[in-house]
N, CA, C and O of each residue as an XYZ file, in Angstrom:
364
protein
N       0.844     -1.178      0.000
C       0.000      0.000      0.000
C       0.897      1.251      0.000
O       1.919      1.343      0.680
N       0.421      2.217     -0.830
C       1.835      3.434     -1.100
C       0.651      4.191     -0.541
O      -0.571      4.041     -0.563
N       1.575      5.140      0.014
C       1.059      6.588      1.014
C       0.796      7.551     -0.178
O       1.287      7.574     -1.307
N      -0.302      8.482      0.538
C      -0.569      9.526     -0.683
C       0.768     10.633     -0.536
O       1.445     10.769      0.483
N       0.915     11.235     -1.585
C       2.483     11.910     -1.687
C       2.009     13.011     -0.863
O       0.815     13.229     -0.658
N       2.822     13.592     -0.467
C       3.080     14.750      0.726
C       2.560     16.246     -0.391
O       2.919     16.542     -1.531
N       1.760     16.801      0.402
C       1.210     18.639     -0.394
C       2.628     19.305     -0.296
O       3.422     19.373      0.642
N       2.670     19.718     -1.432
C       3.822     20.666     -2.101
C       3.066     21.776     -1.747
O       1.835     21.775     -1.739
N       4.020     23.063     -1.349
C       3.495     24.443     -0.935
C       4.623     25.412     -1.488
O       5.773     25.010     -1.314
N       4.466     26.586     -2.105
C       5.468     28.196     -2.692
C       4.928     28.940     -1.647
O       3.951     28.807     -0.910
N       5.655     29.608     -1.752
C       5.856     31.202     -0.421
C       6.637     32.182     -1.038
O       7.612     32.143     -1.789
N       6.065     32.944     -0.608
C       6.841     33.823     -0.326
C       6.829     34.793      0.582
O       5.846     35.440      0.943
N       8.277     34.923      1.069
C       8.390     35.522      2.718
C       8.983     37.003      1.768
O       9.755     36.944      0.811
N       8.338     38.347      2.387
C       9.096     39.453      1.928
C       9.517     40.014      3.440
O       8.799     40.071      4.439
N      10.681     40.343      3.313
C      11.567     41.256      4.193
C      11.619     42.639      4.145
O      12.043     43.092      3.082
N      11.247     43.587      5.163
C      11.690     44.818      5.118
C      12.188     45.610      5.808
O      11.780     45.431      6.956
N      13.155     46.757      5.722
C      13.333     47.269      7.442
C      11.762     48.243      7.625
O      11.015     48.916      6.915
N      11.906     47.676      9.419
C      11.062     48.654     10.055
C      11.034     50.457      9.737
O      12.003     51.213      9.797
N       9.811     50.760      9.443
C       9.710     51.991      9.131
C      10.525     53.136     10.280
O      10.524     54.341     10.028
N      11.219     52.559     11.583
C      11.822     53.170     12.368
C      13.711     53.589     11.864
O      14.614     54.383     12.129
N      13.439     52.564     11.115
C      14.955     52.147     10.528
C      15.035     52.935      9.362
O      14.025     53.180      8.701
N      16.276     53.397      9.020
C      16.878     54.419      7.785
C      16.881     53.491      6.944
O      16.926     52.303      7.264
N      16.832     53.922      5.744
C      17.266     53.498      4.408
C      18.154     54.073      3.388
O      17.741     54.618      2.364
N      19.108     53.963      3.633
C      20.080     54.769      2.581
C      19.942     54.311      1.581
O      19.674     55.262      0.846
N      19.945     53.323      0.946
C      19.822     52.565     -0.124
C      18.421     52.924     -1.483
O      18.380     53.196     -2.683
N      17.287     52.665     -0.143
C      16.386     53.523     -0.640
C      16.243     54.962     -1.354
O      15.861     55.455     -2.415
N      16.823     55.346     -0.032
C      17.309     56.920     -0.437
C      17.729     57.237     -1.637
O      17.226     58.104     -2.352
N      18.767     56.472     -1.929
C      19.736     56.376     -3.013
C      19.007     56.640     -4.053
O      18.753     57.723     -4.578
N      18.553     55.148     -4.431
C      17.237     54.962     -5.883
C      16.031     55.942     -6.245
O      15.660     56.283     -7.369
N      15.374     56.406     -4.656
C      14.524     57.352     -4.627
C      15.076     58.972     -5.179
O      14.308     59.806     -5.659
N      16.602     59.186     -4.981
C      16.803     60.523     -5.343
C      17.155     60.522     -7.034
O      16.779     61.367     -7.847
N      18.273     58.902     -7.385
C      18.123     58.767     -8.466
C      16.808     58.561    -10.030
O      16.698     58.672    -11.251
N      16.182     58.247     -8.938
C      14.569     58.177     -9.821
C      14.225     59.684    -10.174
O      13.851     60.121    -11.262
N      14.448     60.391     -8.958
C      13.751     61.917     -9.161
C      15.158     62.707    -10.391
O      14.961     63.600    -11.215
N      16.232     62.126    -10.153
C      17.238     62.866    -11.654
C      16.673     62.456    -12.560
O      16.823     63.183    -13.542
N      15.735     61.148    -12.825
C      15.766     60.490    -14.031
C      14.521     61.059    -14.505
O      14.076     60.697    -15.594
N      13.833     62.030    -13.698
C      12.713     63.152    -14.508
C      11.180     61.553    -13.530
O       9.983     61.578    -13.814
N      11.697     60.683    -12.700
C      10.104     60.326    -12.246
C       9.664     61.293    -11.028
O       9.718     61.061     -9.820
N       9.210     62.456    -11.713
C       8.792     63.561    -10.449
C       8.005     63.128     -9.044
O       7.960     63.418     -7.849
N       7.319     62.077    -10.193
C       5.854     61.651     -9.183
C       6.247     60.862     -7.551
O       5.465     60.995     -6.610
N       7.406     60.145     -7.432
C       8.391     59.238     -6.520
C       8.576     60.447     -5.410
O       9.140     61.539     -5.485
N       7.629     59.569     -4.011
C       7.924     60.627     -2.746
C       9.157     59.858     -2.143
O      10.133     60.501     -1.756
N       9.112     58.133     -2.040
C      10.022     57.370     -1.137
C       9.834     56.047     -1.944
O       8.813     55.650     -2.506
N      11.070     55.457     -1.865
C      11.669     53.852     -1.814
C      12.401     53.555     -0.767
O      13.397     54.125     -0.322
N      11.746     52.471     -0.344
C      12.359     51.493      0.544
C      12.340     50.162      0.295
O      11.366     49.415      0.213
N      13.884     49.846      0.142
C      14.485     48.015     -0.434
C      14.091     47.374      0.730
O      13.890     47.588      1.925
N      14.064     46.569     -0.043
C      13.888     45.123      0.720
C      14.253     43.673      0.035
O      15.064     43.577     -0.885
N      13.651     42.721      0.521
C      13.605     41.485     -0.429
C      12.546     40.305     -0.104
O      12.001     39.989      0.954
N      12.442     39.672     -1.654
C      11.976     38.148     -1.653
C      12.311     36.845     -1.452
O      13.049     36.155     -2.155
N      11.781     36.567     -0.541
C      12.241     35.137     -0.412
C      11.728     33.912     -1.058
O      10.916     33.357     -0.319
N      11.936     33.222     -2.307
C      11.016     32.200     -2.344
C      11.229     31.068     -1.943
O      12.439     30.846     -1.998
N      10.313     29.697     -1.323
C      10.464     29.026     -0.707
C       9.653     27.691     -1.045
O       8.458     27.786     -0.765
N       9.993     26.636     -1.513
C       9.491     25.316     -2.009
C       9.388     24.335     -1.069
O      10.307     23.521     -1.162
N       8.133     23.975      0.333
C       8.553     22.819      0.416
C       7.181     22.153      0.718
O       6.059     22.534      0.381
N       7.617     20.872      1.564
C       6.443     19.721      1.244
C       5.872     20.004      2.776
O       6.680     20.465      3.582
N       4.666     19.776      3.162
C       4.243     19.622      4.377
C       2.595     18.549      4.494
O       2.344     17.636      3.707
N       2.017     18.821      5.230
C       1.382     17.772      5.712
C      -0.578     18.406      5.285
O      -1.589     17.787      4.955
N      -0.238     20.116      5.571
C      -1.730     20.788      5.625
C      -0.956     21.963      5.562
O       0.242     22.070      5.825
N      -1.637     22.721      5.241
C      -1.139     24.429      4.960
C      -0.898     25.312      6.319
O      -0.398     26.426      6.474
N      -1.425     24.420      7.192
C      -1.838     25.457      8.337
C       0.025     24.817      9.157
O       0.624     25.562      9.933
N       0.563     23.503      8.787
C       2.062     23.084      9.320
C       2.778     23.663      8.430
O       3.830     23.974      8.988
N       2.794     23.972      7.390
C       3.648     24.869      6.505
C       3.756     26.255      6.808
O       4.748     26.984      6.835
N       2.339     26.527      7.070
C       2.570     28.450      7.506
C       3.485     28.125      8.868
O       4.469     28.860      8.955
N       3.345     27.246      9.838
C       3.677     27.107     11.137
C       5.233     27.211     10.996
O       5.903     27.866     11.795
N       5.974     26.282      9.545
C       7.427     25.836      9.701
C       8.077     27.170      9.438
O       8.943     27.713     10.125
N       7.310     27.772      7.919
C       7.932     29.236      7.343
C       7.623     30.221      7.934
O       8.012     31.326      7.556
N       6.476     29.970      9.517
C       6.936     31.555     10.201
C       8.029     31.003     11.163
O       8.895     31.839     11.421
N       8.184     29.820     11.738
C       9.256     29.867     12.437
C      10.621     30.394     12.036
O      11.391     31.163     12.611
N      10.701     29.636     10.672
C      12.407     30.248      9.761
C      11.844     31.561      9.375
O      12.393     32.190     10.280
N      11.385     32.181      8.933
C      11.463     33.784      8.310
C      11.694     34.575     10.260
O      11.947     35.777     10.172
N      11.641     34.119     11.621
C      11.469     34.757     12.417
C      12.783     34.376     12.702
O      13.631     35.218     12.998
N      13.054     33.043     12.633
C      14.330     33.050     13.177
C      15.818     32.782     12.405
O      16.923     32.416     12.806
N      15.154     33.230     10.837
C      16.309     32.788     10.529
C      16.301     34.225      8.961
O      17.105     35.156      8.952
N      15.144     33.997      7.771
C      15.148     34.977      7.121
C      14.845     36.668      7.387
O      14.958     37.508      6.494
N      14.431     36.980      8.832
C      14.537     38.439      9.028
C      15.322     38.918     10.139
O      15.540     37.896     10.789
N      15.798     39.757     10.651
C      16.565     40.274     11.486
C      15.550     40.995     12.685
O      15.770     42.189     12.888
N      14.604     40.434     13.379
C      13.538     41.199     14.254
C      13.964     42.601     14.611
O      13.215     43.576     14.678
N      14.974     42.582     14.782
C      15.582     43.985     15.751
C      14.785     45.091     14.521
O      13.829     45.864     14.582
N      16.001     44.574     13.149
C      15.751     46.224     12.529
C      14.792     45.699     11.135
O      14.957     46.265     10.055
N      13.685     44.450     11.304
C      13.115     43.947      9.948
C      12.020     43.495     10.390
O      12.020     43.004     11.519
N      10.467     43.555      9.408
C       9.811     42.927      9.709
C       9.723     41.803      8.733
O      10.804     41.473      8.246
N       8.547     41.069      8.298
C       8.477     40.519      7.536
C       6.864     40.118      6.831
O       5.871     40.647      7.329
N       6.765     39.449      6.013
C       5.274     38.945      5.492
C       5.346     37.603      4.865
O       6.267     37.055      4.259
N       4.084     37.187      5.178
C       4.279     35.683      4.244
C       3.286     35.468      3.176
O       2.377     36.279      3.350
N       3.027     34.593      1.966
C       2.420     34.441      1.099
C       2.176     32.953      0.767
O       2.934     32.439     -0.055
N       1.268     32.264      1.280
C       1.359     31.032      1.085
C       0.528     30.017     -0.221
O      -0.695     30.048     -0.351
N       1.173     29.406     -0.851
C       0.213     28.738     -1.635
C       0.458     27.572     -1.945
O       1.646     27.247     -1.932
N      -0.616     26.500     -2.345
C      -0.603     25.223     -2.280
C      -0.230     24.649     -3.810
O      -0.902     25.119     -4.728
N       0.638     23.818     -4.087
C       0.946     23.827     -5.537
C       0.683     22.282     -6.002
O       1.301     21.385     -5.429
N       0.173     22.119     -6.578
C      -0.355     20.411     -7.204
C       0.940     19.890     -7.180
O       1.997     20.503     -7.030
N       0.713     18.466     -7.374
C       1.956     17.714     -7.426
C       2.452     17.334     -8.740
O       3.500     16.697     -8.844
């Protein structure tokens, strides 16, 4: 008797710094946008995507595994928050 195959799940975790936190980087792109004639640009703030492939049991143990790692491993709590995006992908 073969087991039914394990639910495949995509994510995506986005990272950002806390709105308390500077962004130079941002800064950067945001002043370069405004040389490049996009008047309309008040602020940018970088960040990033994480995407994430794996197998779990029910959606609700998958959100459980990828908030544990995006808390303790893909964001920096001090100066980052984060978000998740979960979806269930056929096999």
């Amino acid at each position: 008797m073969t087991s039914a195959p394990m639910p495949h799940f995509h994510a995506t975790v986005r990272v950002g710094l806390r709105a308390s936190v500077l962004d130079p980087a941002g800064d950067a792109v945001c002043a370069a946008a405004l040389r490049l004639g996009h008047s309309a640009i008040q602020s940018i703030r970088i960040g990033k995507a994480i995407e994430v492939q794996l197998e779990a049991p029910d959606a609700a143990t998958a959100r459980r595994q990828l908030e544990s790692l995006s808390a303790q491993l893909l964001a920096n709590p001090v100066m980052e928050t984060w978000s998740l995006e979960l979806h269930h992908q056929e096999n």
